[in-house]
C-alpha positions as CSV (number, residue, x, y, z in Angstrom):
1,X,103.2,-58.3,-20.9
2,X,105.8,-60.6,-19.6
3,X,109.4,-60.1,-20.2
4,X,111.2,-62.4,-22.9
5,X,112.7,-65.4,-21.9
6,X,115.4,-67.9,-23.5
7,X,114.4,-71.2,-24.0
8,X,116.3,-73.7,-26.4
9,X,114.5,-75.5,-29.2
10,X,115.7,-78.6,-30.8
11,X,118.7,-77.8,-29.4
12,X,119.0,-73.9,-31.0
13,X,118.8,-71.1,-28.5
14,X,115.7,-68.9,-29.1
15,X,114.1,-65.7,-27.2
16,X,110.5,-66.2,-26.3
17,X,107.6,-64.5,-24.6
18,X,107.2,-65.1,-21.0
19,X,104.4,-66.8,-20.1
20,X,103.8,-68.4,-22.8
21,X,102.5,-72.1,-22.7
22,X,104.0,-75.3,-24.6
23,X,100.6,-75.1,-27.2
24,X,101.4,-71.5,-27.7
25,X,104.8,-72.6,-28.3
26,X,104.0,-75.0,-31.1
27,X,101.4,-72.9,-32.4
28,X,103.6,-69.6,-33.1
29,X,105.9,-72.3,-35.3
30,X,102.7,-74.0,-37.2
31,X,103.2,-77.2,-35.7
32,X,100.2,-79.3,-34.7
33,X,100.2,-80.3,-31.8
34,X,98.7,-83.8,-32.5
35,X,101.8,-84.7,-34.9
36,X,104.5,-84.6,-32.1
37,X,105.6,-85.4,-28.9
38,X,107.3,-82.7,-26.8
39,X,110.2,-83.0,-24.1
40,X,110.1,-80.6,-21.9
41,X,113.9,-80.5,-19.9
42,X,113.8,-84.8,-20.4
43,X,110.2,-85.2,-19.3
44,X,108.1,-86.3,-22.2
45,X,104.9,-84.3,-21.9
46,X,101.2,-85.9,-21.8
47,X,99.5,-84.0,-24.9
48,X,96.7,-83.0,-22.5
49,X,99.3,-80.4,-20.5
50,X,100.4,-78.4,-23.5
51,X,98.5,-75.8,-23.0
52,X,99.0,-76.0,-19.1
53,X,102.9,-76.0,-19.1
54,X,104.1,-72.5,-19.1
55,X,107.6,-71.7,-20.6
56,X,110.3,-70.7,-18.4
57,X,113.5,-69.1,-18.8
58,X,116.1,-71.4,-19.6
59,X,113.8,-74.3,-20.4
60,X,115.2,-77.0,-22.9
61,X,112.3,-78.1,-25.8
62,X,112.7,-81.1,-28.0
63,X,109.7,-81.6,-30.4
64,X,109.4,-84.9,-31.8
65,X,107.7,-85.5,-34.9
66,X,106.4,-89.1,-35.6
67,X,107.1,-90.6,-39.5
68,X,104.9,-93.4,-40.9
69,X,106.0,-95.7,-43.3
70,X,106.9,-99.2,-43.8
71,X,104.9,-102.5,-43.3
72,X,105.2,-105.9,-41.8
């Protein structure tokens, strides 16, 4: 087991488990992964990496969720 790590989330500091990937991330807080777009420390992530891109200490998350609505 890896030691813990901080990351920040949406802007709120969290502890984490090292070595823990992006999908693992958005997993553990029931978000699907096919809903939102993740920044990863200002680098918008291809979908296809999440479960490539391991966490690291002191890494900066913005998840992005996409809202529908309104017509032309």
């Amino acid at each position: 087991m890896q030691a813990p790590i901080r990351i920040q989330v949406n802007g709120e500091a969290k502890d984490w488990r090292g070595g823990a990937t992006v999908a693992d991330l958005l997993r553990e807080l029931d978000i699907k992964a096919e809903r939102v777009a993740v920044e990863l420390n200002l680098e918008i992530l291809d979908r296809a990496m999440f479960g490539q891109r391991s966490l690291k200490d002191g890494d900066r998350v913005e998840i992005l969720s996409f809202i529908g609505g309104g017509s032309f």
